[in-house]
Structures are given as structure tokens and as C-alpha cells.
C-alpha positions as CSV (number, residue, x, y, z in Angstrom):
1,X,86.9,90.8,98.6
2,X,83.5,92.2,99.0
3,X,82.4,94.1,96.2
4,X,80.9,98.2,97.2
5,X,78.5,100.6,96.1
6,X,78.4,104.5,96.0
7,X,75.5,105.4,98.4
8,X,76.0,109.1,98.9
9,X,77.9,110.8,95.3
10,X,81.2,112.7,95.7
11,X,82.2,116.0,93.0
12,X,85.6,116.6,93.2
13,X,84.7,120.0,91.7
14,X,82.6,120.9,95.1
15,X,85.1,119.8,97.1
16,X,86.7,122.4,99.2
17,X,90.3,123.4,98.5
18,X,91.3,124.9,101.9
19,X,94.6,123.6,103.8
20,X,93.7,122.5,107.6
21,X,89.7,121.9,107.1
22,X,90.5,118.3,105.3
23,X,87.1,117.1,107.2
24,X,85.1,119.9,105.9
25,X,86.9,119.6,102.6
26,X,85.3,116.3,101.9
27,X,81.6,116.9,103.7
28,X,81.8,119.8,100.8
29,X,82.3,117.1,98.1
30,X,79.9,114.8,99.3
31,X,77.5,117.1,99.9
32,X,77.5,116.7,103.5
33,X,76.5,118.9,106.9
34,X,78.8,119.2,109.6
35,X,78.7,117.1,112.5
36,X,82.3,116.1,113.9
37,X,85.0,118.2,114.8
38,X,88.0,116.3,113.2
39,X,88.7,113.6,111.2
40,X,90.4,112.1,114.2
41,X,86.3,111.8,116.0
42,X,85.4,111.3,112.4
43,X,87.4,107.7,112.3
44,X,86.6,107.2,115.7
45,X,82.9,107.2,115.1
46,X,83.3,104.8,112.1
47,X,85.5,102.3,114.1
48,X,83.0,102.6,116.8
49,X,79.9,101.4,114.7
50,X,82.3,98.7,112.7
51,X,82.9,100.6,109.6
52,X,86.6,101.1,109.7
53,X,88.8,99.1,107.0
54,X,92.4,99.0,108.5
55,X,93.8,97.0,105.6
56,X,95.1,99.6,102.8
57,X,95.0,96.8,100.3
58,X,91.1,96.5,101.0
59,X,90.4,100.0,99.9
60,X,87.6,99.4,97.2
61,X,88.1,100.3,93.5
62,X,85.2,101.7,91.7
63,X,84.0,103.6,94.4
64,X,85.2,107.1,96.7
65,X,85.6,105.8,100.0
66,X,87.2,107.9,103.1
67,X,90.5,107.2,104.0
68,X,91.9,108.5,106.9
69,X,95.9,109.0,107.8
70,X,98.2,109.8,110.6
71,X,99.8,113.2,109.7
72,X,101.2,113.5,112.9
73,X,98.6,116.1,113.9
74,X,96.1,115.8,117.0
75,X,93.1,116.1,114.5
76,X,94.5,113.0,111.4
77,X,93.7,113.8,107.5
78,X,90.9,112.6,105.8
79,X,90.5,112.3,102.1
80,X,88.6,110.6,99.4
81,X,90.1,107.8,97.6
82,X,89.6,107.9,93.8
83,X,88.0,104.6,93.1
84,X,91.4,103.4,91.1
85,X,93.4,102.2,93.9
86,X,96.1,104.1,92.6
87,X,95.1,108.0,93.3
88,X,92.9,110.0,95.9
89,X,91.1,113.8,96.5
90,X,93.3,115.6,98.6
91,X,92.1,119.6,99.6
92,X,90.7,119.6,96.2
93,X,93.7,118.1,94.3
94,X,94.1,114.5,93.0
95,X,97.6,112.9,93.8
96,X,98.9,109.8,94.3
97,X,97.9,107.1,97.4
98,X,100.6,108.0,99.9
99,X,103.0,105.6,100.5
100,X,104.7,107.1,103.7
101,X,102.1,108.3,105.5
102,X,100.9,106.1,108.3
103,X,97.7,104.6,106.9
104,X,94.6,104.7,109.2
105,X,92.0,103.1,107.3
106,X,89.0,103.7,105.3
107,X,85.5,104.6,106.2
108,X,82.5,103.8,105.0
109,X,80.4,107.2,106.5
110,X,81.9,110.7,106.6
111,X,79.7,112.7,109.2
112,X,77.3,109.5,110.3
113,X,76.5,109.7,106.6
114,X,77.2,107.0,104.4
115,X,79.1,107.5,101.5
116,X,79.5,103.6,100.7
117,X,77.7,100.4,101.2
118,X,78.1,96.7,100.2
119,X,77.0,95.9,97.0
120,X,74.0,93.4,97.3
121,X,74.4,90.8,94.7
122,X,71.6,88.9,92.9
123,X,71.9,85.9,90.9
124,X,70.7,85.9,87.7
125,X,70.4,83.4,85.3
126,X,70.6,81.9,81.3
127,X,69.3,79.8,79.7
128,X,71.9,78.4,76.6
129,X,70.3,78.7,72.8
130,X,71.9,77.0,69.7
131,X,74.8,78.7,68.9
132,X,76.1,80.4,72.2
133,X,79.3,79.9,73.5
134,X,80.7,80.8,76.7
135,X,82.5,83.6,76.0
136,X,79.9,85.0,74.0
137,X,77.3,84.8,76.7
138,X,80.2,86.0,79.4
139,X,80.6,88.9,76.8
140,X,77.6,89.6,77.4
141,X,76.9,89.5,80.7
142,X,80.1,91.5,81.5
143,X,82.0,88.5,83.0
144,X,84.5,86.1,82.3
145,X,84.8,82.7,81.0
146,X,86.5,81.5,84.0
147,X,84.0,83.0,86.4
148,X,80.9,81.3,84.1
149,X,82.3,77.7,84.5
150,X,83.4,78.3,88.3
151,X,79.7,79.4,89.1
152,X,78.6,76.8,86.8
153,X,81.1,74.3,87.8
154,X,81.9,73.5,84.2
155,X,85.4,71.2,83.7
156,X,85.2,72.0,79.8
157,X,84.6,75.4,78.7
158,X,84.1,74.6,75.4
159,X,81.3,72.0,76.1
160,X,77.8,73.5,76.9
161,X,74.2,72.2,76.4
162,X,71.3,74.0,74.8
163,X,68.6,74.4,77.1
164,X,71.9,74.7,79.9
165,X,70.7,76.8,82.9
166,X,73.9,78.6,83.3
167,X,74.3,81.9,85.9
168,X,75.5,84.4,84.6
169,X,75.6,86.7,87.6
């Protein structure tokens, strides 16, 4: 699963609060000027460019993404997904994912602005010094054993070699 990045910041405090203005609702929490009418031409515009996600179990933790749903109304719902997978910003209020709403997908511009982009990954590398051990060094690096010997491609985690070039990221 790719791994995303917050380009454009979101304050659920700034976010507006009214019922019926869900589009403007989140342009206020992300900061953003109007362009599109609805979050109907909102999702449209991100399907359009290739930035719609139509797979609810792709919605990306650790970041607030758009999510759009079909409330049955000509215009759809937008709202901001809470980064947990579990809860999202809703008019102002943070509830649960729904379950039993038709799910859209999720977006990765609100307004031709975007809010989210893949995060670019750079390897980086270590160099093993008397005394290390792999899960120290994964501590470290904020990863996990099993991720160090699968980049490493290391059959015995508990066998590594001063001087070891081992990436770590």
C-alpha cells in the first residue's frame, strides 16, 4: 500500500460547522478558496485527473484525505477522514467512518488543491558497529526487525556482521 503525505494542513477547529455546505465545510478547514460548486463536480474533477481512490480500505492512515459519499442527494457529501482509519470530520464534528453510506472514494485535491501526495521514499543506510543488534538499530530507525532483514535479506536475525551495510530505510 503506498505510503502518503499531508501537502496542504487541515484544523478541524477552522472547519465550518454548517449543515448543507459540506464542500465549503472542508475548503474552510484546509484553508482553501472556492472553486467547485458541489462535492459531486468536486469528485468528478479528481476522478478526472486520476486522483480518485474507490477502495475504502485504501483510505490512508496518518494523513486527512477527502472522502466523498453518496447521501442520496444530487450534490454527494464530502468530508475529511481523520488519519486513523477508524473516524472522520464531518460539518465540524468527528464521528465514526460510516458503514452504510454508499462509499465514493477518496481524493487526493479538494478545490484543484492538493491536500495529499505520495510520500517519496529515500533509502537510507547503516553501517553495523560492535555491539548493535538488529532490533536495536530497527529501534532506532523507527522500524521493525522483520522489515530490516527483508530489505536486507537476512535468514538469521540474530546474525549480523560489523562493518554490515544494512538499510535501514
Amino acid at each position: 500500500m503506498a505510503s502518503w503525505t499531508q501537502s496542504k494542513s487541515f484544523s478541524l477547529s477552522k472547519m465550518g460547522k454548517t449543515t448543507g455546505y459540506c464542500l465549503q465545510n472542508v475548503r474552510l478547514g484546509y484553508g482553501i478558496g472556492s472553486k467547485h460548486a458541489s462535492a459531486k463536480v468536486d469528485r468528478q474533477w479528481n476522478s478526472k485527473k486520476g486522483y480518485l481512490h474507490t477502495d475504502k480500505t485504501t483510505i490512508p492512515k496518518g494523513v486527512q484525505a477527502p472522502l466523498y459519499w453518496d447521501t442520496g442527494s444530487i450534490y454527494e457529501h464530502i468530508t475529511v477522514s481523520a488519519g486513523d482509519g477508524k473516524h472522520m470530520y464531518d460539518d465540524g464534528k468527528k464521528v465514526k467512518i460510516y458503514k452504510y453510506i454508499p462509499f465514493l472514494g477518496w481524493g487526493e485535491t479538494v478545490n484543484e488543491v492538493r491536500v495529499i501526495k505520495k510520500a517519496t521514499t529515500t533509502k537510507k543506510y547503516y553501517t553495523v558497529k560492535k555491539g548493535d543488534t538488529l532490533s536495536a538499530i530497527a529501534k532506532k530507525y523507527g522500524t521493525t526487525v522483520k522489515q530490516l532483514a527483508k530489505w536486507n535479506s537476512i535468514k538469521n536475525v540474530n546474525v549480523i556482521v560489523v562493518g554490515q551495510k544494512l538499510r535501514v530505510k
